[in-house]
PDB file of N, CA, C and O in Angstrom:
ATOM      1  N   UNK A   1      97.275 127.983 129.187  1.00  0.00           N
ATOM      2  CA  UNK A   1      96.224 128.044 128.194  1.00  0.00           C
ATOM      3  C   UNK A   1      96.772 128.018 126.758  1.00  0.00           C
ATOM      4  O   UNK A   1      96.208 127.513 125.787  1.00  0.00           O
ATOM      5  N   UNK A   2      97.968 128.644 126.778  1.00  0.00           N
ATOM      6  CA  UNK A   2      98.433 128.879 125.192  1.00  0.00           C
ATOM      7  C   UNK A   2      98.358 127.125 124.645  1.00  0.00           C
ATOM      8  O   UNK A   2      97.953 126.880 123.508  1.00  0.00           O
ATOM      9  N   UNK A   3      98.781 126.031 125.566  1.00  0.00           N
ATOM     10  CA  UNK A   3      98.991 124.659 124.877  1.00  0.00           C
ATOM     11  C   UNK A   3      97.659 124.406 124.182  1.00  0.00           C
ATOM     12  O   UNK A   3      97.587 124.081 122.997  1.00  0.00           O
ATOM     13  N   UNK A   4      96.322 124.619 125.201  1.00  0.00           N
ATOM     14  CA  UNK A   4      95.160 124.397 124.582  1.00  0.00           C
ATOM     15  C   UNK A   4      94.716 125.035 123.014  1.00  0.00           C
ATOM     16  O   UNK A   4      93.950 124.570 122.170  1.00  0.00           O
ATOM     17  N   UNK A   5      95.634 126.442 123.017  1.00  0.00           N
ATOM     18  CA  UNK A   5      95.558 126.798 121.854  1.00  0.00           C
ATOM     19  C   UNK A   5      95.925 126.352 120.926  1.00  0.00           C
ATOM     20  O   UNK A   5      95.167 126.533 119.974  1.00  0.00           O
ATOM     21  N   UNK A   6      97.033 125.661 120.670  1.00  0.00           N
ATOM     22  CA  UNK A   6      98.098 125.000 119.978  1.00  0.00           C
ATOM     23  C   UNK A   6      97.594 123.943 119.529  1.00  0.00           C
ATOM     24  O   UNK A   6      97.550 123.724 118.318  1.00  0.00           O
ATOM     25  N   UNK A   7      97.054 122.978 120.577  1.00  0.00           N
ATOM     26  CA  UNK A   7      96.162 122.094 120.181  1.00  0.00           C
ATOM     27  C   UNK A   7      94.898 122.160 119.360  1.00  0.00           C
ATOM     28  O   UNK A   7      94.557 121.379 118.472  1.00  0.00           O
ATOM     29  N   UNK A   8      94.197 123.333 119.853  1.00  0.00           N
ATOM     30  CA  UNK A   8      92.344 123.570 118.898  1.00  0.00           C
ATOM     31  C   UNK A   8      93.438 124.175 117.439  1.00  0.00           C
ATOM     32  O   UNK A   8      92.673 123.991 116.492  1.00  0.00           O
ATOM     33  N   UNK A   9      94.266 124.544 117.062  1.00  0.00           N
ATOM     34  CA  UNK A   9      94.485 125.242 116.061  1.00  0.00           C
ATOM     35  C   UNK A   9      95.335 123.954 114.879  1.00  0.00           C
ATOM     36  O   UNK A   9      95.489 124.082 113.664  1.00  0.00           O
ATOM     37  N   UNK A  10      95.777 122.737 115.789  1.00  0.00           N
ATOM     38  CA  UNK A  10      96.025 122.203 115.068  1.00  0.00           C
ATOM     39  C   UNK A  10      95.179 121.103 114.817  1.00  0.00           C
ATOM     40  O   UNK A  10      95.661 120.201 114.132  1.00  0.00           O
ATOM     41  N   UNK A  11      94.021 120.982 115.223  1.00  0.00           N
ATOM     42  CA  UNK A  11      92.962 120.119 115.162  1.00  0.00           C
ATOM     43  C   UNK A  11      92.015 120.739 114.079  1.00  0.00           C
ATOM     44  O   UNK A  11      91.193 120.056 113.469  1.00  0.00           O
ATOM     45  N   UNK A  12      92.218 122.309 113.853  1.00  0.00           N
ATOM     46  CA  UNK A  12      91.493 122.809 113.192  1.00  0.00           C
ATOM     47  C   UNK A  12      92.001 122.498 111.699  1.00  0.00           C
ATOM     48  O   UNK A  12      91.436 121.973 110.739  1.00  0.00           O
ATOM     49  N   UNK A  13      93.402 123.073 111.896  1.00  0.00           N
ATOM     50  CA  UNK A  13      94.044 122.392 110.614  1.00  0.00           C
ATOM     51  C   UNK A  13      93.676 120.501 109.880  1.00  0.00           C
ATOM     52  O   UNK A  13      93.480 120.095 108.734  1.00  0.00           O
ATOM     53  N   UNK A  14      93.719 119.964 110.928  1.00  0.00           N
ATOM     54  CA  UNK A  14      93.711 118.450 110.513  1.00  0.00           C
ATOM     55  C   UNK A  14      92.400 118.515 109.647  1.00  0.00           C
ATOM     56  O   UNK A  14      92.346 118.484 108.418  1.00  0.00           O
ATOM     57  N   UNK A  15      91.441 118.604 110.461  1.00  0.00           N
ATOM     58  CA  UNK A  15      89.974 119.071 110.316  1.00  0.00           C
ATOM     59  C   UNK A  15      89.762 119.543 108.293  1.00  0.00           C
ATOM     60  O   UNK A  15      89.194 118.988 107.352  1.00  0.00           O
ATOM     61  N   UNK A  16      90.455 120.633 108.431  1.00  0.00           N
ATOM     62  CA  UNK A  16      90.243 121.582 106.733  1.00  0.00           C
ATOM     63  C   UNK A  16      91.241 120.279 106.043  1.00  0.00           C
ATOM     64  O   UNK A  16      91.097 119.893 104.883  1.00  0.00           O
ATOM     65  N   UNK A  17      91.698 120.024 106.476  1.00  0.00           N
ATOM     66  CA  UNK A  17      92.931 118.791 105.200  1.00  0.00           C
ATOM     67  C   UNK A  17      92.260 118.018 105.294  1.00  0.00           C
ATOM     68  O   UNK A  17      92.531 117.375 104.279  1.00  0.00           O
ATOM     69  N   UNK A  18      91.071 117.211 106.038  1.00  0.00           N
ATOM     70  CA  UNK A  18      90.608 116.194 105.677  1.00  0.00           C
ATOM     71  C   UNK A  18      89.510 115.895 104.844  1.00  0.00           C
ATOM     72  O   UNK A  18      89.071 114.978 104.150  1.00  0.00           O
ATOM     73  N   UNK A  19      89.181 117.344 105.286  1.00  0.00           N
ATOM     74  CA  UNK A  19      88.061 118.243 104.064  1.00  0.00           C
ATOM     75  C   UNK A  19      88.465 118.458 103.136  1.00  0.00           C
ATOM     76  O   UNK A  19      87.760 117.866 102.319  1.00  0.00           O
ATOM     77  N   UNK A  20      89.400 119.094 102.535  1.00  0.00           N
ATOM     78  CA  UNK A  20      90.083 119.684 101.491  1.00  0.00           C
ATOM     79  C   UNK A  20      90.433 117.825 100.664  1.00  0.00           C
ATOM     80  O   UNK A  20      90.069 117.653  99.501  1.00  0.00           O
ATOM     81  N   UNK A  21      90.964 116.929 101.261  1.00  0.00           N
ATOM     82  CA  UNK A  21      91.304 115.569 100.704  1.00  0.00           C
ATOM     83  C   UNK A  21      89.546 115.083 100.067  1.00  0.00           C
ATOM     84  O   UNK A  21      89.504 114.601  98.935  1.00  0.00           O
ATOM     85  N   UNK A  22      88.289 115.239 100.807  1.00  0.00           N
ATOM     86  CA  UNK A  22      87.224 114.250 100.416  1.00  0.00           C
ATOM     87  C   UNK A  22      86.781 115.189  99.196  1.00  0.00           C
ATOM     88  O   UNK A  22      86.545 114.740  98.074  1.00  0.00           O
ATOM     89  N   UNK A  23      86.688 116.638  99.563  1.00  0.00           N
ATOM     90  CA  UNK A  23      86.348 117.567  98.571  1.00  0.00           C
ATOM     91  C   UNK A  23      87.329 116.981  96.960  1.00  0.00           C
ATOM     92  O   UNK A  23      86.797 116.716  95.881  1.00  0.00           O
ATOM     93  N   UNK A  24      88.643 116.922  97.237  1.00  0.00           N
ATOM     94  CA  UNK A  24      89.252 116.785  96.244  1.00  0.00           C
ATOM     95  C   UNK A  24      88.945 114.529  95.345  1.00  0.00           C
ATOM     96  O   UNK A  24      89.369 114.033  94.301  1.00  0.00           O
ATOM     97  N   UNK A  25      88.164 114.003  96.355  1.00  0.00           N
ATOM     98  CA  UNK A  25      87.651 112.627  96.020  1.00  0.00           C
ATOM     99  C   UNK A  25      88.759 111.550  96.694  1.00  0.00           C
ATOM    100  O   UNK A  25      88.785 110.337  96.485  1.00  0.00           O
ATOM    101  N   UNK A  26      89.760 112.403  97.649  1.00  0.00           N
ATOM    102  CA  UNK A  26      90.852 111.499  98.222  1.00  0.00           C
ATOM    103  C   UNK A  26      90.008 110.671  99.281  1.00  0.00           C
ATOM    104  O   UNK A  26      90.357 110.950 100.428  1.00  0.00           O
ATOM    105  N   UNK A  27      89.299 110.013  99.230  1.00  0.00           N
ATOM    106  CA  UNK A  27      88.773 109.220 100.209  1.00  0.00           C
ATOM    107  C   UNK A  27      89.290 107.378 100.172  1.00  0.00           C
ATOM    108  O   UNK A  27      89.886 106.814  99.254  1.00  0.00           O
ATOM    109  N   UNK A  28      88.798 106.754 101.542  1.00  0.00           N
ATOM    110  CA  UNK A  28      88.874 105.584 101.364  1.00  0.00           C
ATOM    111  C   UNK A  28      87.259 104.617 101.158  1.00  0.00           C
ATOM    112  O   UNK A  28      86.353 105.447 101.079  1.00  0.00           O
ATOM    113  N   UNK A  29      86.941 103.789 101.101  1.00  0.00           N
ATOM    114  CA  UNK A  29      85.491 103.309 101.064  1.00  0.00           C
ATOM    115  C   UNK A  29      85.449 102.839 102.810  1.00  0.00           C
ATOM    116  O   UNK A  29      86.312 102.282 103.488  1.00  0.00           O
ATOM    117  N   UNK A  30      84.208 103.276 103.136  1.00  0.00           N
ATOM    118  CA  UNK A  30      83.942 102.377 104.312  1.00  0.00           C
ATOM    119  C   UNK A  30      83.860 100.637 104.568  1.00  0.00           C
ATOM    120  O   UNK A  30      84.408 100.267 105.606  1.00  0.00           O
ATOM    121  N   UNK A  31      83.408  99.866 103.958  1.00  0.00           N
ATOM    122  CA  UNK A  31      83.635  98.921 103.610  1.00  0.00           C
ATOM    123  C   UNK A  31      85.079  97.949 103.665  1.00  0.00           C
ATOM    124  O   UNK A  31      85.248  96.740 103.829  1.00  0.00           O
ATOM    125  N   UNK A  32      86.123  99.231 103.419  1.00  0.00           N
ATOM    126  CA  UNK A  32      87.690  98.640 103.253  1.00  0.00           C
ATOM    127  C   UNK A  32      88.045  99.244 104.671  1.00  0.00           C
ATOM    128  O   UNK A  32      88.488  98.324 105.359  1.00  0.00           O
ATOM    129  N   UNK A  33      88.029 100.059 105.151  1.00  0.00           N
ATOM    130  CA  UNK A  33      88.522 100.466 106.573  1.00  0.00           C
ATOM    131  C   UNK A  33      87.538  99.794 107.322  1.00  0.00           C
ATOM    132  O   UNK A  33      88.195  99.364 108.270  1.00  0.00           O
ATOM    133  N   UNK A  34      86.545  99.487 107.466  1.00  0.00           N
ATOM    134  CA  UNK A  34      85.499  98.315 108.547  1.00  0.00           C
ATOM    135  C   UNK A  34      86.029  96.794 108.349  1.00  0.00           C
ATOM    136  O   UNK A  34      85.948  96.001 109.287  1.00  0.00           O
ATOM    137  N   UNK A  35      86.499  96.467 107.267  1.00  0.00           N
ATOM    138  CA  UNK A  35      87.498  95.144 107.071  1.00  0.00           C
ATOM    139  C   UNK A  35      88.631  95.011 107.664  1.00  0.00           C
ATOM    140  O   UNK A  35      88.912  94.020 108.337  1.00  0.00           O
ATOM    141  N   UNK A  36      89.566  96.206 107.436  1.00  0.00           N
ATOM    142  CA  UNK A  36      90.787  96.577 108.129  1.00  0.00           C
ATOM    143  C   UNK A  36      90.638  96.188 109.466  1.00  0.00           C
ATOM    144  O   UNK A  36      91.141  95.210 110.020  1.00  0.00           O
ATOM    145  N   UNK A  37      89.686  97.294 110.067  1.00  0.00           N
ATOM    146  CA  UNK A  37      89.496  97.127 111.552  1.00  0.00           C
ATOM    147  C   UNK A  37      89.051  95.682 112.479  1.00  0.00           C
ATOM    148  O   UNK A  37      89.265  95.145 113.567  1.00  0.00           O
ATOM    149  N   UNK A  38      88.406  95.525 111.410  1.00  0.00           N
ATOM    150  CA  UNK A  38      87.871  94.069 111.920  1.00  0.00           C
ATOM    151  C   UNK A  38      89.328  93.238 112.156  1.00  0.00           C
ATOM    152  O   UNK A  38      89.887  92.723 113.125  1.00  0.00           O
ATOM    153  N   UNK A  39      89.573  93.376 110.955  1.00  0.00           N
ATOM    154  CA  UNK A  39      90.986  92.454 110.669  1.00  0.00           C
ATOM    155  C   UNK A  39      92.580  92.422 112.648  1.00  0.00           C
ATOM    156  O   UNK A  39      93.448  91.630 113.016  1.00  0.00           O
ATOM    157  N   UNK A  40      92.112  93.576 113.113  1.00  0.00           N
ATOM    158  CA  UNK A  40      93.065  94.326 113.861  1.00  0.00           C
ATOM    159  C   UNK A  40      92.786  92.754 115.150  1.00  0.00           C
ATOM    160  O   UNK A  40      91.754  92.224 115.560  1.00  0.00           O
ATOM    161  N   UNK A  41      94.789  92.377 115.514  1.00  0.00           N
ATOM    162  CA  UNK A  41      94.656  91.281 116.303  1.00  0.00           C
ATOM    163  C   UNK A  41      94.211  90.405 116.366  1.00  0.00           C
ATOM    164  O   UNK A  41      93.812  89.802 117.362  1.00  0.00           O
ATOM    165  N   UNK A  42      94.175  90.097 115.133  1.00  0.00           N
ATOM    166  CA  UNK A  42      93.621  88.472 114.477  1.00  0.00           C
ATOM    167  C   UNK A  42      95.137  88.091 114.137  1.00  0.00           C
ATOM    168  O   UNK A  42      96.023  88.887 114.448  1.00  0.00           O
ATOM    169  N   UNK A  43      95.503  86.672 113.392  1.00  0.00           N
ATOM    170  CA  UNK A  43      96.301  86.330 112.964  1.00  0.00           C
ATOM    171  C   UNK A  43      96.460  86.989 111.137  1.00  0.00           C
ATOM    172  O   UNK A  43      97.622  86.902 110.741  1.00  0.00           O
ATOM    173  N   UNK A  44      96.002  87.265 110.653  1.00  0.00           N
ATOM    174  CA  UNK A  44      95.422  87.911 109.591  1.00  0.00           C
ATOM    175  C   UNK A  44      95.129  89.532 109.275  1.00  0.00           C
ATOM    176  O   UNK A  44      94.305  90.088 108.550  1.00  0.00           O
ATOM    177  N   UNK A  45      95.756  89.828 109.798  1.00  0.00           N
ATOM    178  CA  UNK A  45      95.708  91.325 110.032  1.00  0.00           C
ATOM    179  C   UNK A  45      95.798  91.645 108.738  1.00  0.00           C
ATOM    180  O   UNK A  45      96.588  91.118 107.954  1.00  0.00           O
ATOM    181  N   UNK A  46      94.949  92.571 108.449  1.00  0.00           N
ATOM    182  CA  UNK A  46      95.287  93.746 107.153  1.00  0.00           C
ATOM    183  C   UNK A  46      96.169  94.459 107.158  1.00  0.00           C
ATOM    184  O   UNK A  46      96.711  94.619 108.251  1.00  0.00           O
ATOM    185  N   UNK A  47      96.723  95.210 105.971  1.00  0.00           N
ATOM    186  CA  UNK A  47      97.583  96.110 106.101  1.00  0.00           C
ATOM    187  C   UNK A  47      96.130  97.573 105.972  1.00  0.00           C
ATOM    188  O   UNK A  47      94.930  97.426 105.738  1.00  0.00           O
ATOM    189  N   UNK A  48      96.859  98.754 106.218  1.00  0.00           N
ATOM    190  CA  UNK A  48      95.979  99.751 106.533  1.00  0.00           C
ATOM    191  C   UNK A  48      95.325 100.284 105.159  1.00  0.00           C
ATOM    192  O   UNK A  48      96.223 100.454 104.335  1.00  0.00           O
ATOM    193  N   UNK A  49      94.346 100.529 104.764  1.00  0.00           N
ATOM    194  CA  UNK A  49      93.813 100.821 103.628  1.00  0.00           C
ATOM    195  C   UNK A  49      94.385 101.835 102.731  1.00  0.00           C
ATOM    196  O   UNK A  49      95.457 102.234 103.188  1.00  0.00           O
ATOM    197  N   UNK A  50      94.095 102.343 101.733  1.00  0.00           N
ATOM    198  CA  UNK A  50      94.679 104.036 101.205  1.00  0.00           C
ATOM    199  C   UNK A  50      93.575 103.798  99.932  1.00  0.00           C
ATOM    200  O   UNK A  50      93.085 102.882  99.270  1.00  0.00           O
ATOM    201  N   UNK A  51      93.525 105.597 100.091  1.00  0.00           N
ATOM    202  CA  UNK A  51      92.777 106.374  98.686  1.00  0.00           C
ATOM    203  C   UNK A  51      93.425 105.977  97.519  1.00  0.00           C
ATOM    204  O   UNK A  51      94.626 105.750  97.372  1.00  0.00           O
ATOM    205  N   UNK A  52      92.317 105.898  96.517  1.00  0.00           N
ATOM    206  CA  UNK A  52      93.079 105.492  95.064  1.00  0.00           C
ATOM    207  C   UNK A  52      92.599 106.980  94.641  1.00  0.00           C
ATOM    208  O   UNK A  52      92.860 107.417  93.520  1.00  0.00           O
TER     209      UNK A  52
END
């Protein structure tokens, strides 16, 4: 059981940092990551998006 713990506690963490990043305006646009993805295994692939 302890692994399961290990796991919810670091999911919890990911969770508050990803919060703590949109709170702070670190986001990406949807628009640019739905392009990205699209882009995935085409000849044309995107590179992966990032926050300005």
């Amino acid at each position: 059981m302890q692994h399961d713990d290990e796991e919810t506690a670091a999911f919890l963490a990911a969770v508050q940092e990803g919060i703590a990043d949109a709170d702070a305006g670190r986001t990406v646009p949807y628009s640019a990551v739905r392009e990205w993805l699209l882009s995935w295994g085409t000849e044309h692939e995107k590179p992966a998006p990032h926050c300005k």
